[in-house]
C-alpha positions in Angstrom: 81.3 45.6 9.2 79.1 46.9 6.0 81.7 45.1 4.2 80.3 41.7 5.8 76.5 42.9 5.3 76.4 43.7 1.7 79.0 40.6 1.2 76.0 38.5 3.1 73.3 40.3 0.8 74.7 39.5 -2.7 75.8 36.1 -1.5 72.3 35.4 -0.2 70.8 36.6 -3.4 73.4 34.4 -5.4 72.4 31.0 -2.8 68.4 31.9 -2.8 68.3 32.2 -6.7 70.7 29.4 -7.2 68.0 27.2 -5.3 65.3 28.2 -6.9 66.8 27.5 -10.3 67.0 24.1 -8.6 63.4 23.3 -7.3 61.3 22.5 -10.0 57.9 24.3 -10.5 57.3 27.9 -9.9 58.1 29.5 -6.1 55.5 32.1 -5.6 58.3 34.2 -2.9 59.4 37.2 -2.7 62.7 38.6 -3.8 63.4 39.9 -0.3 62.7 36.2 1.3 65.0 34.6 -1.6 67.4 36.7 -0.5 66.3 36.1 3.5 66.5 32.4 3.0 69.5 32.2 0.7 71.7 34.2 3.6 70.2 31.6 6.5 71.3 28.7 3.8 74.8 30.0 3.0 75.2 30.2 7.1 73.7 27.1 7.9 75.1 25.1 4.4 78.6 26.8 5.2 78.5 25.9 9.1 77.9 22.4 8.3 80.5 21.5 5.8 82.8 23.5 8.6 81.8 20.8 11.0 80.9 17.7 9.1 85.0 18.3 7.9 86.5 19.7 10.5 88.3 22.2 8.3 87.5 25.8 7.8 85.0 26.4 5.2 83.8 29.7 3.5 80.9 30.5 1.9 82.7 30.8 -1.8 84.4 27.3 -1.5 82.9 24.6 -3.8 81.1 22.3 -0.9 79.9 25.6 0.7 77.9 27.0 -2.1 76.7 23.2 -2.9 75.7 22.9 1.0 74.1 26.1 1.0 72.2 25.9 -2.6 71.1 22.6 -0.5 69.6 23.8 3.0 68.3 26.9 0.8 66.4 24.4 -1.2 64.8 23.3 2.0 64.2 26.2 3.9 62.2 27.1 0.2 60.1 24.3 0.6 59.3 24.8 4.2 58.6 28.7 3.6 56.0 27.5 0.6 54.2 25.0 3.3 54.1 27.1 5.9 52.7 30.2 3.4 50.4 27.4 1.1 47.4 28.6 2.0 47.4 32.8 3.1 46.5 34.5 0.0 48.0 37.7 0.1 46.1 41.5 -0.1 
């Protein structure tokens, strides 16, 4: 069960940095919510290729890293719209 969590973590961080490699111009997020949103892309990237291909699909396989980089990506941009304009203390 840790196994999972910390497996989850470091593949989150790998997804959530991957993607913001990706975006072009500077995210202004924190490490914590790169890792928050690369975990939720992984899962959702990873349960899409599953059922777009009906085939069992991990999180390390090829289309499910490109699938999660991809939803990441997203959930990136709408976490920078919805935070645009709170300015932080």
């Amino acid at each position: 069960m840790i196994g999972t969590i910390i497996t989850a973590i470091i593949i989150g961080a790998i997804i959530g940095a991957l993607a913001r490699l990706v975006m072009p111009g500077k995210q202004n997020i924190s490490v914590v919510m790169t890792i928050v949103l690369g975990i939720l892309g992984s899962a959702i990237g990873s349960w899409l290729v599953a059922t777009l291909t009906s085939a069992s699909s991990s999180a390390l396989s090829i289309p499910g890293i490109i699938a999660g980089v991809a939803v990441a990506v997203v959930l990136i941009a709408i976490y920078m719209r919805v935070t645009a304009g709170r300015t932080r203390v």
